[in-house]
C-alpha positions as CSV (number, residue, x, y, z in Angstrom):
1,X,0.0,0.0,0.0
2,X,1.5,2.9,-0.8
3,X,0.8,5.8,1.1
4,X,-0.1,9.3,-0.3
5,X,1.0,12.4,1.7
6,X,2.0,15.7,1.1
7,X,5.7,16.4,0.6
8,X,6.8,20.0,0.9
9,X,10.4,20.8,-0.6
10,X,9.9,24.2,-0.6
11,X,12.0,25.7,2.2
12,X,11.0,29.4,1.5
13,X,7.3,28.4,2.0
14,X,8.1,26.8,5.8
15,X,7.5,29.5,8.7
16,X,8.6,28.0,11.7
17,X,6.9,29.2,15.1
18,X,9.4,31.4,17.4
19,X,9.7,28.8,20.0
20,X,11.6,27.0,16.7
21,X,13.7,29.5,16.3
22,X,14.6,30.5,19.1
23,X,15.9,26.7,20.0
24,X,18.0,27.0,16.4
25,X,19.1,30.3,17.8
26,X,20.4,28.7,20.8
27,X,21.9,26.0,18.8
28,X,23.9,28.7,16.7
29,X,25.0,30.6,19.5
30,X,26.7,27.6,21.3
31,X,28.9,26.8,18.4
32,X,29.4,30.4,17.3
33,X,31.1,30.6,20.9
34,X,32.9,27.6,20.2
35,X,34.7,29.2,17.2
36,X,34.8,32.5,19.0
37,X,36.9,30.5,22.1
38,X,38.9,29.2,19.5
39,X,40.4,33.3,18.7
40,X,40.2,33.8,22.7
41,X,42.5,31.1,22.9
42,X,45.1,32.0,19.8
43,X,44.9,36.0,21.1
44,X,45.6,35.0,24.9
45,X,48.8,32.7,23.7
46,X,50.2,35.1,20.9
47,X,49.7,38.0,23.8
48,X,51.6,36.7,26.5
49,X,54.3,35.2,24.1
50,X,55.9,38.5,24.1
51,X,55.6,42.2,23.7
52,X,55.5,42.4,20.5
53,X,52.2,39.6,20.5
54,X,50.7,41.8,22.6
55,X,51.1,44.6,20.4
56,X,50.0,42.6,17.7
57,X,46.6,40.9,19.3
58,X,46.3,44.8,20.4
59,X,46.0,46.3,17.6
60,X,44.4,43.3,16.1
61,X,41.3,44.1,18.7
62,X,41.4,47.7,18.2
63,X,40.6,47.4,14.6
64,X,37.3,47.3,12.9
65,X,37.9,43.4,12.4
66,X,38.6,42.7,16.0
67,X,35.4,44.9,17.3
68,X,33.3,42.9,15.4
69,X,34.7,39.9,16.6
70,X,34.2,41.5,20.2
71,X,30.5,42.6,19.1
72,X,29.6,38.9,17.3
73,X,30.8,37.1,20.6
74,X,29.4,39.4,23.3
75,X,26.0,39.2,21.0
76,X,26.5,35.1,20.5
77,X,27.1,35.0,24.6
78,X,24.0,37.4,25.4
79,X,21.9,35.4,23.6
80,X,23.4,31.9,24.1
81,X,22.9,33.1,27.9
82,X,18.9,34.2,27.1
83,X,18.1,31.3,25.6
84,X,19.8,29.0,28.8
85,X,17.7,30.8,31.2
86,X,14.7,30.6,29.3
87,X,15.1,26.6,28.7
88,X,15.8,26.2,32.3
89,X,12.5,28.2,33.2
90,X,10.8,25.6,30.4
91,X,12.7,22.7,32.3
92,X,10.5,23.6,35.7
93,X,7.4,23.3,34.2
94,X,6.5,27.1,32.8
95,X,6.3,28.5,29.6
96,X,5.7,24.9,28.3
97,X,2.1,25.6,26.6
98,X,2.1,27.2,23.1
99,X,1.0,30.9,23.2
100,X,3.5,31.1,26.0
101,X,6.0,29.2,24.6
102,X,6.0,31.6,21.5
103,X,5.4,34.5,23.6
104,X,8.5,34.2,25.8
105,X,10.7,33.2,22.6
106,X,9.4,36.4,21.0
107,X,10.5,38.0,23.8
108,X,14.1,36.5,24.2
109,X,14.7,37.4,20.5
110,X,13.4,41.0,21.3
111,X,15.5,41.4,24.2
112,X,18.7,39.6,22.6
113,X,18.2,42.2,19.6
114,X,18.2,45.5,22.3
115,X,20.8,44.2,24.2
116,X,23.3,43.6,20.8
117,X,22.8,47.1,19.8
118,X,23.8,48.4,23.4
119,X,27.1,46.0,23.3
120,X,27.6,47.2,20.0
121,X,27.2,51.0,20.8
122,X,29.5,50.7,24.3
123,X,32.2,48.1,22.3
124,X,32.8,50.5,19.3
């Protein structure tokens, strides 16, 4: 028997609920501060290696490179931080019914959003 249901390849046409993305979000933000670690960890030896390290990872960070490095990774740890509180709230019990589900995801994104531009504004 074979059965007949509805296949959609479309991606553009999927809309996924907030609660979605803010769990992909979460996701993203854990192994964007992975990678970000892994250029804490090069700057910190090169730095302490020897003057001129340090005068190289220094002007490395004072650049418009390394402030959006400091930007992306202060942004991927607010939200990475967000995203853990609001799963641990979910693990005892609230926020686990759909309208509030969404509601407190929309709101995490919202909040994430504000607080990137302020990191941004007091990093540059």
């Amino acid at each position: 028997m074979k059965k007949q249901r509805p296949v959609n390849l479309d991606l553009n046409t999927i809309k996924f609920p907030p609660s979605a993305i803010s769990s992909i979000l979460h996701r993203i933000t854990g192994v964007a501060m992975f990678f970000a670690l892994l250029f804490v960890i090069w700057a910190w030896a090169v730095s302490v290696s020897s003057p001129e390290g340090f005068a190289q990872v220094q002007s490395l960070l004072g650049g418009i490179v390394g402030k959006l490095i400091a930007i992306g990774t202060a942004s991927a740890l607010t939200y990475h931080i967000l995203g853990g509180i609001r799963h641990a709230i979910m693990d005892m019990g609230h926020w686990e019914e759909l309208e509030s589900g969404n509601l407190s995801a929309q709101i995490i994104i919202g909040l994430w959003v504000v607080l990137t531009v302020v990191l941004g504004v007091v990093l540059w």
